[in-house]
KOLTOR-724101 format. One line per 8 residues: number of its first residue (from 1); their letters; for each residue x, y, z of C-alpha. Coordinates in nm, 3 decimals. Example, Ala and Ser with C-alpha at 12.3 -4.5 7.8 and 13.67 -1.06 7.14 Angstrom:
BEGIN
1) AS) 1.230 -0.450 0.780; 1.367 -0.106 0.714
END
This chain:
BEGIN
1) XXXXXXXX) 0.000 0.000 0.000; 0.309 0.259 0.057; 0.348 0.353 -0.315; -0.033 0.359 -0.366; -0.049 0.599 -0.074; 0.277 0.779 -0.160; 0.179 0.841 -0.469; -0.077 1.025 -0.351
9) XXXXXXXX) 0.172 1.233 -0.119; 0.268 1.457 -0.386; -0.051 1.624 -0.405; 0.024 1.860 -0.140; 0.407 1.897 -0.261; 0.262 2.019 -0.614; 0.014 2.271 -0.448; 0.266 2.377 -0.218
17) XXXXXXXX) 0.579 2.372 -0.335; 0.474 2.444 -0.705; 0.260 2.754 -0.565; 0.595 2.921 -0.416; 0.808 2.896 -0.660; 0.883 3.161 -0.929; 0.731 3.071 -1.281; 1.042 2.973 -1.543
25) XXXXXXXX) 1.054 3.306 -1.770; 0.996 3.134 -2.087; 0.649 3.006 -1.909; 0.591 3.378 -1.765; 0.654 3.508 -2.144; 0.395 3.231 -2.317; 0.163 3.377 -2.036; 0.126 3.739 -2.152
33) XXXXXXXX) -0.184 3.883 -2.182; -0.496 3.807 -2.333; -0.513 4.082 -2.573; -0.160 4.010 -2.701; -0.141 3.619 -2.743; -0.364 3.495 -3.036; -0.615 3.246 -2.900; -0.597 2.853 -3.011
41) XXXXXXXX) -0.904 2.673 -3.187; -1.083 2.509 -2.933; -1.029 2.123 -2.898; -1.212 1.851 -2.977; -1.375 1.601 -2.729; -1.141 1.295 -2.711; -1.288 1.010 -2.612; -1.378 0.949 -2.263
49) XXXXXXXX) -1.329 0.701 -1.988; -1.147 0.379 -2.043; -1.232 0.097 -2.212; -1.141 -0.180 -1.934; -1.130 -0.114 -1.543; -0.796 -0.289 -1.498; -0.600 -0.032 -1.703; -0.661 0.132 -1.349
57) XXXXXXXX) -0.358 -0.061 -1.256; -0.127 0.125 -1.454; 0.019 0.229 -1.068; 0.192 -0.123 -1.114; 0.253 -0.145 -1.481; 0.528 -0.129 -1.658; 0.611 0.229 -1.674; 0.615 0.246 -1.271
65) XXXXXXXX) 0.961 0.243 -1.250; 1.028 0.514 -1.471; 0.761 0.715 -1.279; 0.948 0.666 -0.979; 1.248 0.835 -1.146; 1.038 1.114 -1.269; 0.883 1.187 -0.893; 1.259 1.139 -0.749
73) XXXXXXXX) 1.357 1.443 -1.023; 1.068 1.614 -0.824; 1.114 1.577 -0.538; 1.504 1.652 -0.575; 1.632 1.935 -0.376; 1.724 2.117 -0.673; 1.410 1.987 -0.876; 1.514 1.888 -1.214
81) XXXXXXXX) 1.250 1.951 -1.451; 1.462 1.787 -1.760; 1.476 1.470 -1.599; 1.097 1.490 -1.484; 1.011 1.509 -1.852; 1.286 1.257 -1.967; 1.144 0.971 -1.726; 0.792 1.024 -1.710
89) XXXXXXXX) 0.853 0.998 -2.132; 1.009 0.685 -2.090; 0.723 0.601 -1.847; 0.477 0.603 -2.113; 0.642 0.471 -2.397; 0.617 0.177 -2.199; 0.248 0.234 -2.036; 0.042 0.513 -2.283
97) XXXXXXXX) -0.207 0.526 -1.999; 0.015 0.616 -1.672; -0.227 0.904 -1.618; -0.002 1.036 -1.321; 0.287 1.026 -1.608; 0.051 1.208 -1.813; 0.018 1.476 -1.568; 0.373 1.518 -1.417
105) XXXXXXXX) 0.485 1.488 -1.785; 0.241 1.818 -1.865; 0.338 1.977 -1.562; 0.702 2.017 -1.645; 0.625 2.118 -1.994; 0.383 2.397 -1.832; 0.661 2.465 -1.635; 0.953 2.489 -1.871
113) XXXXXXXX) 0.738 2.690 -2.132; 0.590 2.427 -2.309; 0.235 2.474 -2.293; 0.119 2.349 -2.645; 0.322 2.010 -2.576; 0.161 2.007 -2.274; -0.192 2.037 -2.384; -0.261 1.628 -2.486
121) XXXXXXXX) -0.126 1.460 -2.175; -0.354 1.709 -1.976; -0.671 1.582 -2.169; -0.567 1.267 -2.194; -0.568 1.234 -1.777; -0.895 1.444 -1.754; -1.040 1.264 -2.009; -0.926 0.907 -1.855
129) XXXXXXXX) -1.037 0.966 -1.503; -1.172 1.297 -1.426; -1.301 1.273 -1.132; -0.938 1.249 -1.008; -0.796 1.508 -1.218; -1.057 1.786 -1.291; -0.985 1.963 -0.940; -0.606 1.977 -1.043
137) XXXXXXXX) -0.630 2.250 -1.311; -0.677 2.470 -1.024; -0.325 2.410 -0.873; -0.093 2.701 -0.883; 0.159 2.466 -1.060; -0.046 2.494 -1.335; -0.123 2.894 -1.319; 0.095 3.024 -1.565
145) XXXXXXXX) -0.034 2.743 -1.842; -0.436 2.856 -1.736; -0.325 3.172 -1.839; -0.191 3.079 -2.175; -0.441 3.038 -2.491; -0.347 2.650 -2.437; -0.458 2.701 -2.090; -0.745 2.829 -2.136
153) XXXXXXXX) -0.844 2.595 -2.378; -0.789 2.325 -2.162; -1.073 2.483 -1.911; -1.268 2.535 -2.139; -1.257 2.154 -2.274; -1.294 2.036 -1.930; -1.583 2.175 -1.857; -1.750 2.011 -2.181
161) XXXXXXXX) -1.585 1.681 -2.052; -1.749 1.765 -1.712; -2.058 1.792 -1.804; -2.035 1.496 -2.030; -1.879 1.258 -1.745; -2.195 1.364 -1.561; -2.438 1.258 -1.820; -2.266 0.904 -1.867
169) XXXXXXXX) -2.265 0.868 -1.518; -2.620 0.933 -1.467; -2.724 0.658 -1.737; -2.473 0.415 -1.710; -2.459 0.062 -1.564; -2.297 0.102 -1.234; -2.054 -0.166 -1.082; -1.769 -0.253 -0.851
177) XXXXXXXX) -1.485 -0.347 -1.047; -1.109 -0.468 -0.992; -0.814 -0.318 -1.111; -0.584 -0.649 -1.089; -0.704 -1.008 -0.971; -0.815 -1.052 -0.562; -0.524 -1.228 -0.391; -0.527 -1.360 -0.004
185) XXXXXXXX) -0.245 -1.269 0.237; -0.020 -1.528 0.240; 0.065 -1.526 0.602; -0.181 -1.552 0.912; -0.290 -1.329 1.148; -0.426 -0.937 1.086; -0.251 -0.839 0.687; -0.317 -0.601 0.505
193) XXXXXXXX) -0.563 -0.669 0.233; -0.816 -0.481 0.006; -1.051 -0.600 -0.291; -0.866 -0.366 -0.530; -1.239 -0.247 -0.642; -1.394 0.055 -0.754; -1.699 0.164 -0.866; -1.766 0.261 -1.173
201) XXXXXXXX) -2.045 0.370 -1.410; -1.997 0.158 -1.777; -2.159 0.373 -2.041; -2.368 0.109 -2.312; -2.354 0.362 -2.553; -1.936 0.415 -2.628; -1.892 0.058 -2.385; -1.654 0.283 -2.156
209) XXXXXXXX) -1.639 0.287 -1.793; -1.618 0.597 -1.584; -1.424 0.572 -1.282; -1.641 0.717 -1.024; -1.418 0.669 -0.649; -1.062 0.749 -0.544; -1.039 0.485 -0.219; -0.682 0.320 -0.321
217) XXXXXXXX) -0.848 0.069 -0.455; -1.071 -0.056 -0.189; -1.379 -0.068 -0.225; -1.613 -0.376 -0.130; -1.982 -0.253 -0.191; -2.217 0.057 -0.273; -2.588 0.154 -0.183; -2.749 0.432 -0.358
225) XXXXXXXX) -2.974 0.692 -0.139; -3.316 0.676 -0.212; -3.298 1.031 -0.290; -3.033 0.979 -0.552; -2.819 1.287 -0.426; -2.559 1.028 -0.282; -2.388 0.709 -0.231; -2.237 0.536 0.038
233) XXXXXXXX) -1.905 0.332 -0.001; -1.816 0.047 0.194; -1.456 -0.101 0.220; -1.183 -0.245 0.370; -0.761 -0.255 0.414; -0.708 -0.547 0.698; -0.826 -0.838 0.739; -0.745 -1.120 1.023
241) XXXXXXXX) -0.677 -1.462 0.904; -0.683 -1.578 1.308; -0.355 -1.814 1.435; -0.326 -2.087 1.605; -0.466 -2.153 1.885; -0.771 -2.038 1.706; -0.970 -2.315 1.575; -0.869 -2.467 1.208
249) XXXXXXXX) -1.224 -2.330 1.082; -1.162 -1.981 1.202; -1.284 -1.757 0.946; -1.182 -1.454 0.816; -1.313 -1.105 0.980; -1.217 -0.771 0.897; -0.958 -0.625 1.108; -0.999 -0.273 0.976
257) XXXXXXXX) -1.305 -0.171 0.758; -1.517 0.206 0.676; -1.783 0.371 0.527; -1.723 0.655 0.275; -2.041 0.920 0.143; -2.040 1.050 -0.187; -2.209 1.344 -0.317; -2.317 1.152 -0.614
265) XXXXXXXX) -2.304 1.468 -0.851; -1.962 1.605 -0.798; -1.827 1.291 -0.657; -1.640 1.423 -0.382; -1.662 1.267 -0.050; -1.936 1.386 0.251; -1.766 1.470 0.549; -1.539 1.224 0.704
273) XXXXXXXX) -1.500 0.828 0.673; -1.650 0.621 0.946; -1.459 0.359 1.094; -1.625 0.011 1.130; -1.540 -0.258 1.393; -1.400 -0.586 1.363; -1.634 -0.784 1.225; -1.714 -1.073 1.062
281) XXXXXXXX) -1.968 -0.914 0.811; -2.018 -0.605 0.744; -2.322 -0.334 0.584; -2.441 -0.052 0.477; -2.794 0.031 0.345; -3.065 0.361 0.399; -3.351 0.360 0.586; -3.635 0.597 0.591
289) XXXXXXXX) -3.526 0.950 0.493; -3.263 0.837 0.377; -3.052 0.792 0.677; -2.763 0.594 0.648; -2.693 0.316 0.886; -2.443 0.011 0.940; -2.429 -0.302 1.064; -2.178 -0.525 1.179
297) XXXXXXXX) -2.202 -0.891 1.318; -1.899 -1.116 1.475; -1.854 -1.493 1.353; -2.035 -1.823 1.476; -1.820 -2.111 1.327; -1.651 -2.100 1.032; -1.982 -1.983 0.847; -2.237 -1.848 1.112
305) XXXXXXXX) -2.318 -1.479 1.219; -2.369 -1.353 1.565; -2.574 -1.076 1.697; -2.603 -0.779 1.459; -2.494 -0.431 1.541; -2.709 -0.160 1.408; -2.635 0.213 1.394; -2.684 0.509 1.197
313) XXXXXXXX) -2.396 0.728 1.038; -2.344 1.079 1.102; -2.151 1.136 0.713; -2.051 1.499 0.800; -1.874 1.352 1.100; -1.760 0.986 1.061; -1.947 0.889 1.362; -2.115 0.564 1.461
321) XXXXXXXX) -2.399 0.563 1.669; -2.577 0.183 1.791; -2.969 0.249 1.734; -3.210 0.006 1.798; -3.415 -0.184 1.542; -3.357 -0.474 1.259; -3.077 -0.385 0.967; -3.204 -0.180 0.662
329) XXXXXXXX) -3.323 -0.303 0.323; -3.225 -0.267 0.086; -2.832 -0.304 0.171; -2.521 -0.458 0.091; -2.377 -0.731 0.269; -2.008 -0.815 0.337; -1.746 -1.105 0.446; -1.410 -1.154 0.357
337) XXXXXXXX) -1.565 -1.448 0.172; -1.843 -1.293 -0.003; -2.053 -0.995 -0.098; -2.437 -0.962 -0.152; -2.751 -0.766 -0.213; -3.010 -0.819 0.077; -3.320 -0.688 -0.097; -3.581 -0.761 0.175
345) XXXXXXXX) -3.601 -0.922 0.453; -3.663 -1.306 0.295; -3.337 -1.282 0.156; -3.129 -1.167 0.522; -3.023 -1.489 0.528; -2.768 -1.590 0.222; -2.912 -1.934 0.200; -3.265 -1.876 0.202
353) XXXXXXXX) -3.486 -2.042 -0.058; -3.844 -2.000 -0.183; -4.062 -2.300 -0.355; -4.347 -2.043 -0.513; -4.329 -1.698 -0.607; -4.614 -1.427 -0.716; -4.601 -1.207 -1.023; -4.924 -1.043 -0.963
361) XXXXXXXX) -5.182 -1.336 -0.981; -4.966 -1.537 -1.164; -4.804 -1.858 -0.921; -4.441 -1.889 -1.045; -4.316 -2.285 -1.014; -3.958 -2.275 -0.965; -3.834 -2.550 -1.229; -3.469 -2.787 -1.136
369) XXXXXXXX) -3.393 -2.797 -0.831; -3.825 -2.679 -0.697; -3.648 -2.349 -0.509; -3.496 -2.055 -0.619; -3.210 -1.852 -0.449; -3.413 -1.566 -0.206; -3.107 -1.306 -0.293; -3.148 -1.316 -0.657
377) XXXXXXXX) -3.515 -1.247 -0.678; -3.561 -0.888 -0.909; -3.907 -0.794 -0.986; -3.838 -0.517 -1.262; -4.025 -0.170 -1.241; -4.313 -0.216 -1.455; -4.379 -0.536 -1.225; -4.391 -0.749 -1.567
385) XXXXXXXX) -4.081 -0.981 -1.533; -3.956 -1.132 -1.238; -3.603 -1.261 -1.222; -3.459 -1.522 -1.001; -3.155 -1.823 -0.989; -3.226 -2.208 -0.897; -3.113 -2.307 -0.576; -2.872 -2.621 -0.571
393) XXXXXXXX) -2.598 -2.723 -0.374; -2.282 -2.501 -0.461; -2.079 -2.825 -0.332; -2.213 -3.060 -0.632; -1.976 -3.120 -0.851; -2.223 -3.180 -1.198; -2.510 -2.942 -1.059; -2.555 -2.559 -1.171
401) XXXXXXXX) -2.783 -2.313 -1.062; -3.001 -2.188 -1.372; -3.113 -1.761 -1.428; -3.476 -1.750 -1.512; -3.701 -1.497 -1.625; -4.080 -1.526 -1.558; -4.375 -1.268 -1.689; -4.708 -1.222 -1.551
409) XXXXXXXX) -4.856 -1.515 -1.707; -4.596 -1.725 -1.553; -4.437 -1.841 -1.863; -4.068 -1.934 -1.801; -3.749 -1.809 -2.032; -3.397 -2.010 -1.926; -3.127 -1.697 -1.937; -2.823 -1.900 -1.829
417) XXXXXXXX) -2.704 -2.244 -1.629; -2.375 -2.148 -1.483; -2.193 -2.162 -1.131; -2.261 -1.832 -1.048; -2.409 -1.599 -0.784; -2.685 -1.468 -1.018; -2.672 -1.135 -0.863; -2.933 -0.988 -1.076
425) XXXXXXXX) -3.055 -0.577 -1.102; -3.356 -0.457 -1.349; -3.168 -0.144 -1.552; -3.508 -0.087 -1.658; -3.826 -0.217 -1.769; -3.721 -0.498 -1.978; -3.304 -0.526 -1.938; -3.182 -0.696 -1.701
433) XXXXXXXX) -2.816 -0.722 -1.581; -2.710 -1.026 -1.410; -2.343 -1.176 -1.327; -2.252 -1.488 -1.494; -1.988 -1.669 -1.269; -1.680 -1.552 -1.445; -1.663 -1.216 -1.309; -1.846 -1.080 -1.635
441) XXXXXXXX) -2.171 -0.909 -1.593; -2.421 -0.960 -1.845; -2.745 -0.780 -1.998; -3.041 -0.948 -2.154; -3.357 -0.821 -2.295; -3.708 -0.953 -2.162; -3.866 -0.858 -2.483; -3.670 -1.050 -2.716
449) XXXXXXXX) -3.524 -1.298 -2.476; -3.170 -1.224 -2.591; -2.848 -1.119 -2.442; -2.750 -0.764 -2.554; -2.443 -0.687 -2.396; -2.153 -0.829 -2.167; -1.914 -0.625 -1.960; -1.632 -0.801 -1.916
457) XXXXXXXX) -1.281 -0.752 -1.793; -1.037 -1.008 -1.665; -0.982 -0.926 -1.264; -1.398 -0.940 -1.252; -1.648 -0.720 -1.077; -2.016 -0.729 -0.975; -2.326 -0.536 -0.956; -2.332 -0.461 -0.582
465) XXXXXXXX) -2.040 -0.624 -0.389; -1.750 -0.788 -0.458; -1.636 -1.162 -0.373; -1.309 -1.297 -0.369; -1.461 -1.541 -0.580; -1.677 -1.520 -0.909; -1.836 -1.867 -0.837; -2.059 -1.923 -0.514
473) XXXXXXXX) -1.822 -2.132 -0.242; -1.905 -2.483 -0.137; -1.955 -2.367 0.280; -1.832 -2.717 0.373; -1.419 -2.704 0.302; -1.136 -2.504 0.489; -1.156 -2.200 0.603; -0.975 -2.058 0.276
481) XXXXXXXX) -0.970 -2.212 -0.073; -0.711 -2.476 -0.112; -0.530 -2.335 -0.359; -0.498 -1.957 -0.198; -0.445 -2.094 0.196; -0.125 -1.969 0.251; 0.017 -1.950 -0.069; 0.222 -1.694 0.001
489) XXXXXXXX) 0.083 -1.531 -0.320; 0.072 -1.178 -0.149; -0.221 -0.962 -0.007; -0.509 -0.805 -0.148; -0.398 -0.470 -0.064; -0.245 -0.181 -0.341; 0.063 -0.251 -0.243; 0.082 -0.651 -0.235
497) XXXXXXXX) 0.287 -0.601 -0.588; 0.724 -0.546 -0.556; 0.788 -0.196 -0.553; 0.838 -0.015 -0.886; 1.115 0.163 -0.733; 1.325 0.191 -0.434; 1.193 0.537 -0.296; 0.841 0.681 -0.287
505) XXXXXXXX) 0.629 0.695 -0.570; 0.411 0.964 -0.566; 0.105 1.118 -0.783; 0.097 1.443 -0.921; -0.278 1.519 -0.817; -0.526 1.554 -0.584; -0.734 1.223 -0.529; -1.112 1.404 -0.419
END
């Protein structure tokens, strides 16, 4: 996690550092004043977001190391700009999209009177992931450039691109998605570990996704406000994997977990996170008014929940505060093991069935196994389609659960047989998006009965909350998959990966 995190350390050195510093003449020159510098055509809207989640993990690609060498030029005592621009070059002439390459790079060409050259590695970042970059035009590294016609080009492109992340946002699919591949901690006992998750809104129209949090790479599960003018964020960087003497079963609990709020138009966090306590599972969901509370449960045996905790969550503050009453739903659900959706209160527990379900008058007859999964039932919004997943034994070997979709006549149509999860979420009247066991999430249309899209990327993601796995878990082995039990194959967390370099590496912006 330290070059994830010291990346991030360089945000204050660029606003303050930058800020006192005397502008390089040539830069002051290429300033001048409006009336005496022509002005530049505007520029055209590049394209937008990125086309997979995991190019997220350019922190640990291959033009890290180079990056390191550009931050160490820096950070230098004498800060060498020429080497800056030399490194983070050679940074992305091995990794095109090391956005915080992209905006060192542009900063030392602002900086050494370069503003033209600088112009494309500035949009390229904004238009990448601008949520993280859109607040750093305003730094006074970049003061002279504003005031160039380059500069003010720029802001004038990124509010266009603002506006337009907004839009894409607002109608796109959202989902929790992994930069790199979940990995356990190879040793016992409290590690660090994350899901290396985001969320992320995937636009059907260009098929991009929109990176929509800043949490390191964190992030676990997300529940929307009824309201719609926020989200809440739940995640994790510690988990305890307990030693011996604990019992062989022993299962995993969360050694250090939070809550974050975002204002889901600006997305910027909402006050302060709140700390969670060890737990075994972990939630978040909004009750009336849209209060946002918590819960948080210890372990009984290796699969079992205690007592729940409930209690609401000041956002402005970070504060937790036990309330009385049962846990919210709608809300996410989390163990080290596994994430869900509860949508009601039939489906609190993760193994409840149902034999019969209602679609208006019409009696649904579950076909297979005679019970479907409780946590995958979705009525959709018109109330014309109801979708729901067989329940079989996730320990059978030659057994699958099957996705069906039923209207209000009852009339089945199959949608998939697959060892999956079948978390399932109505987009709208007739699409449905559902997960289909390989970390790929899936949309099919109830009025033609055909799939219409698949968002896929190779690390996986999910609708609502992430699992270490894409397939369900057979609850009768060890207390972590065979083939992950101390592997030694490194931790979930940022900073599991060897280090690019030897010293810090640092990004060149703000992370809201």
């Amino acid at each position: 996690m330290l070059k994830a995190l010291t990346r991030l350390a360089l945000c204050g050195a660029l606003v303050a550092a930058c800020g006192s510093k005397a502008a390089s003449p040539s830069a002051k020159e290429d300033a001048g004043t409006a009336a005496s510098k022509p002005s530049v055509a505007p520029l055209a809207m590049p394209v937008l977001g990125v086309d997979r989640p995991s190019r997220m993990n350019y922190l640990y690609g291959d033009g890290a190391i180079a990056f390191g060498k550009a931050v160490a030029a820096y950070n230098a005592k004498t800060r060498d700009w020429a080497a800056v621009r030399t490194n983070c070059e050679a940074a992305l002439a091995k990794d095109p999209l090391e956005l915080d390459a992209h905006w060192l790079l542009a900063t030392a060409l602002a900086q050494t009177g370069e503003p033209a050259s600088a112009v494309d590695h500035i949009v390229a970042a904004l238009a990448a992931d601008y949520y993280r970059f859109g607040a750093s035009l305003d730094t006074p590294d970049l003061a002279d450039f504003r005031a160039t016609p380059h500069g003010q080009a720029v802001v004038a492109l990124a509010a266009k691109i603002s506006d337009a992340y907004g839009a894409r946002v607002t109608s796109g699919v959202w989902v929790v998605a992994r930069r790199s591949p979940f990995r356990w901690p190879g040793a016992l006992g409290a590690q660090a570990s994350a899901t290396r998750g985001e969320l992320y809104a995937f636009d059907r129209e260009s098929k991009r996704y929109f990176r929509l949090t800043h949490t390191d790479h964190e992030v676990a599960g997300f529940v929307r406000a009824a309201g719609g003018g926020e989200v809440a964020v739940l995640g994790f960087d510690k988990i305890d994997r307990p030693k011996p003497p604990a019992p062989a079963d022993a299962p995993p609990t969360f050694e250090r977990a939070w809550i974050a709020v975002y204002d889901a138009k600006a997305w910027k966090p909402i006050g302060k996170r709140a700390a969670l306590p060890a737990a075994r599972e972990i939630g978040i969901g909004y009750a009336a008014g849209d209060q946002l509370v918590a819960t948080s449960a210890p372990a009984a045996g290796r699969w079992g929940l205690g007592p729940v905790t409930v209690a609401s969550v000041d956002a402005s503050g970070g504060k937790l505060a036990p309330i009385a009453g049962a846990a919210p739903v709608p809300r996410v659900a989390v163990t080290v093991d596994e994430g869900r959706s509860v949508r009601d209160a039939a489906a609190a527990d993760a193994s409840a069935t149902v034999a019969t379900l209602m679609l208006g008058n019409a009696a649904i007859t579950i076909p297979e196994s005679g019970q479907a999964q409780a946590q995958t039932i979705a009525v959709a919004p018109d109330k014309a389609h109801v979708a729901f997943a067989t329940a079989v034994d996730a320990c059978a070997k030659d057994v699958a659960a099957s996705l069906y979709v039923a209207d209000g006549k009852g009339a089945l149509k199959h949608v998939l047989t697959a060892k999956s999860r079948f978390a399932t979420r109505w987009l709208d009247a007739t699409t449905l998006a559902y997960e289909d066991g390989d970390g790929n999430i899936r949309l099919w249309d109830a009025g033609t009965g055909r799939e219409t899209g698949k968002l896929e990327d190779k690390p996986g993601m999910a609708l609502d909350a992430l699992s270490p796995t894409a397939a369900p878990l057979c609850k009768q082995g060890p207390a972590l998959p065979p083939e992950t039990a101390g592997s030694g194959a490194g931790s979930g967390a940022p900073g599991d990966e060897p280090p690019a370099t030897d010293g810090p590496v640092t990004a060149p912006t703000p992370t809201p």
